[in-house]
C-alpha positions in Angstrom: 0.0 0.0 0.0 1.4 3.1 -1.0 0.5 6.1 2.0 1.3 9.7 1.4 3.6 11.5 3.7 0.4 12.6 5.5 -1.8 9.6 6.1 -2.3 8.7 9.6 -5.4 5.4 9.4 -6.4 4.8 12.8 -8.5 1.2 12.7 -11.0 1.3 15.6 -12.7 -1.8 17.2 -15.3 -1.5 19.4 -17.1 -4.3 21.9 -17.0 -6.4 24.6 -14.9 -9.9 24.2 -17.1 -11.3 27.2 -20.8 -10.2 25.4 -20.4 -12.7 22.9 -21.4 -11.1 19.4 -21.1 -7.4 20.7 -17.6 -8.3 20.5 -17.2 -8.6 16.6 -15.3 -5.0 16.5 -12.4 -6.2 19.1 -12.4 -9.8 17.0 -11.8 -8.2 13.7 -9.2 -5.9 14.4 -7.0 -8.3 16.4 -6.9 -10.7 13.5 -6.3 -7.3 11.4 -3.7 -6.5 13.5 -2.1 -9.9 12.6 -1.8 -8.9 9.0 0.9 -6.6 7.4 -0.1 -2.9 8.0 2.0 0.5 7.2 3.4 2.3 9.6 0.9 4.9 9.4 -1.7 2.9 10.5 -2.6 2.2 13.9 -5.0 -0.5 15.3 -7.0 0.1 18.4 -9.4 -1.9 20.6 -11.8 0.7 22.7 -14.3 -1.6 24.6 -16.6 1.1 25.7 -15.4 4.3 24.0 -16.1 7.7 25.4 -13.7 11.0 26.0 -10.7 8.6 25.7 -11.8 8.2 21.9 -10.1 12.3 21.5 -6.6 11.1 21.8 -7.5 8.0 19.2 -8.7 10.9 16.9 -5.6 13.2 17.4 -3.4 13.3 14.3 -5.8 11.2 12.4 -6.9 12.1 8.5 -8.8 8.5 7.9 -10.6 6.6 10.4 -12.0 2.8 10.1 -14.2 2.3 12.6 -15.5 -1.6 13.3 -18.6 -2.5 15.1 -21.6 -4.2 16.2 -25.0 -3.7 14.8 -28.4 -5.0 16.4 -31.3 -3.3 13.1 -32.3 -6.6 13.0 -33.3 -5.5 9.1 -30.7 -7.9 8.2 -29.2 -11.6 8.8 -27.0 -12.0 11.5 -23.2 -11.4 9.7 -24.2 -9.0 7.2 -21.9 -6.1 7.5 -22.7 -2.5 6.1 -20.7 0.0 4.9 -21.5 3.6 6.3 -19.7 6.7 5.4 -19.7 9.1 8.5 -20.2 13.2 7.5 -20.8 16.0 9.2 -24.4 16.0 8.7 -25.5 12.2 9.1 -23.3 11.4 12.6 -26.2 10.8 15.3 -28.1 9.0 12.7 -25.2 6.7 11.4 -23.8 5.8 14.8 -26.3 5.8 16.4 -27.5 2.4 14.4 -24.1 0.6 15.8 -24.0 -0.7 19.4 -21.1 1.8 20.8 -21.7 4.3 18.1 -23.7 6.3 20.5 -20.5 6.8 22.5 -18.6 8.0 19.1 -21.0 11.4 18.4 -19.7 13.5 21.0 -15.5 12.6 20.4 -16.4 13.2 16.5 -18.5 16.8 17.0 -15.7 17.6 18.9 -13.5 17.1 15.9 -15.2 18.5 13.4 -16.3 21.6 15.3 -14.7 24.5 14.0 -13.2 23.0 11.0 -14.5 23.4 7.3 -16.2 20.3 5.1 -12.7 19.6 3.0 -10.7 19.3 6.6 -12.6 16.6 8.0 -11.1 13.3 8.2 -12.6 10.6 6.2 -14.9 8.3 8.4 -16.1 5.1 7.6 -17.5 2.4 9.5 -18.0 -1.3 8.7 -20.8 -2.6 11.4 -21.9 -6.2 11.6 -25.6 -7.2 12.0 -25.2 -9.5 15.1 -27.5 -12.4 16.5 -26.7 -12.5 20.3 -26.9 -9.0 21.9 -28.3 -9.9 25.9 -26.3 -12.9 26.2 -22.4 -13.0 27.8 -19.7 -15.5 27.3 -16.2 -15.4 25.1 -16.9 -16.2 21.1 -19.7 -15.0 18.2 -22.5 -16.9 17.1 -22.0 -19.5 14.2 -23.6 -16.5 12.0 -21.4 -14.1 12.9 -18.4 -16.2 12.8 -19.2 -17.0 9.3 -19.1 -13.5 7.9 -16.1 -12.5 10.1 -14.4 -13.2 7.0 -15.9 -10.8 4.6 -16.1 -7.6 7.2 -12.0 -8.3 7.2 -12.2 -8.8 3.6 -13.8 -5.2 3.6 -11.5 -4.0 5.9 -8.3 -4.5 3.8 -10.3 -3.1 1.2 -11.0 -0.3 2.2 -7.9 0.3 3.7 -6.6 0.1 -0.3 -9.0 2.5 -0.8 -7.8 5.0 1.5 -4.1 4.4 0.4 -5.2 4.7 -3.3 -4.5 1.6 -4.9 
């Protein structure tokens, strides 16, 4: 992948190892942090994110952000793509399980700045099965389409790199 001088990727997964499926985000990036990534990308696991997500968004002109969704609209493992903008914040992170904790850090960050200075923001949530029940692991369902979310992961970090 070739970065420009100024590329800083921060990968963010979100969830909690011992809630079974809500856990997907922490899962992905782990096995993401296995792979071969640039320098100028970092991988971080934020269980519960909150004001500590500010210093994960300092320096940062692309974020990935990987979590859990619960819309029930679709089967469990389906994973969406969701560009995050100024405009459509609450309403896009607000459909992922920790996404709710996200808005403030983000209006933070793009308060003050103009349209063409925002970092680019896109988040890759997975449609999960067990929500209310605990215990290390993801449903069969989920399991299965871990695969394609890292798939989608990789590609969109080529995306962001510009190949």
């Amino acid at each position: 992948m070739d970065w420009g001088e100024d590329m800083r990727v921060k990968i963010v997964g979100c969830g909690n190892l011992l809630s079974r499926d809500e856990g997907v985000g922490i899962h992905a990036v782990r096995i993401l942090r296995e792979g071969i990534l640039p320098p100028e990308v970092e991988v971080v696991e934020m269980g519960k994110p909150g004001v500590d997500f500010l210093q994960v968004l300092k320096d940062c002109s692309c974020l990935l952000i990987i979590d859990a969704t619960a819309q029930g609209e679709k089967p469990p493992g389906t994973v969406h793509r969701l560009e995050v903008k100024a405009g459509n914040m609450e309403k896009v992170l607000g459909g992922t399980i920790h996404g709710f904790n996200l808005v403030v850090p983000l209006q933070v960050l793009y308060r003050g700045r103009k349209a063409k200075d925002f970092p680019t923001v896109i988040v890759l949530a997975m449609e999960i099965k067990e929500r209310t029940l605990f215990g290390v692991g993801l449903s069969p369902e989920v399991k299965a389409g871990l695969e394609f979310l890292l798939d989608m992961a990789w590609h969109e970090l080529a995306l962001l790199s510009g190949e």
